[in-house]
N, C-alpha and C positions, 0 to 999 in steps of 0.2 A: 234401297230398302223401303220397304213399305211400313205404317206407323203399329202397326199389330208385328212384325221382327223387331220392332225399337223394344216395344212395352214388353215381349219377349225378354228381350236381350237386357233390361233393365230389371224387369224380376229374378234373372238367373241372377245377376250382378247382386241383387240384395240379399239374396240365399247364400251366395259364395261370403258376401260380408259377413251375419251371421255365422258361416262355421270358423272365418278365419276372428270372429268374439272368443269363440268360445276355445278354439286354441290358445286365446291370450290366456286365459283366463288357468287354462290348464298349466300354460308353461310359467303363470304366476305362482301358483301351487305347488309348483314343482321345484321352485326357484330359480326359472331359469328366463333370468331377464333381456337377454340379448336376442332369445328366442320370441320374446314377447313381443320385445320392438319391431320387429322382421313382422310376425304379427297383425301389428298393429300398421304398420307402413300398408302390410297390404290389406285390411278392413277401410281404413283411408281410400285405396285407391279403386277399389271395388265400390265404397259410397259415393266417387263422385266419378265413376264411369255410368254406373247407373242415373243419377243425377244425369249425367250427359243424353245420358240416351232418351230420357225421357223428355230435355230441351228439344232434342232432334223431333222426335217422334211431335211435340207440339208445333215444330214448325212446320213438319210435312202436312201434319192434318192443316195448316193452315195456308199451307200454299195449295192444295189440295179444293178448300172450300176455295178461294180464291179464283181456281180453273172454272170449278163445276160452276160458280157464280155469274162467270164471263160466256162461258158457253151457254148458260141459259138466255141468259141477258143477247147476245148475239142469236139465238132462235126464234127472239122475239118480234 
């Protein structure tokens, strides 16, 4: 993966979080709490897939500068 599909895949992850908010929120209104929790587990796991990807995506840019730094340095 390259770190522009992380930051991708990490912004979709924050938009999917968001709609599974605002289904809590509906199935609170609604009264339907077991619904909510389902919910909620998955706003949870959508906030730290994102979170993850966006670890990733910092570490590839940083093994990334790491390369280009070494091949520069070896050019020299």
């Amino acid at each position: 993966f390259s770190s522009k599909q992380l930051d991708r895949l990490s912004k979709r992850d924050e938009k999917d979080e968001k709609v599974q908010r605002n289904k809590i929120k509906k199935a609170i209104q609604q009264g339907n709490m077991e619904g909510a929790k389902i919910y909620a587990e998955n706003a949870i796991r959508k906030k730290n897939e994102s979170l993850n990807y966006l670890r990733m995506a910092s570490k590839v840019d940083a093994v990334s500068s790491k390369v280009q730094s070494a091949l520069t340095m070896k050019g020299v």
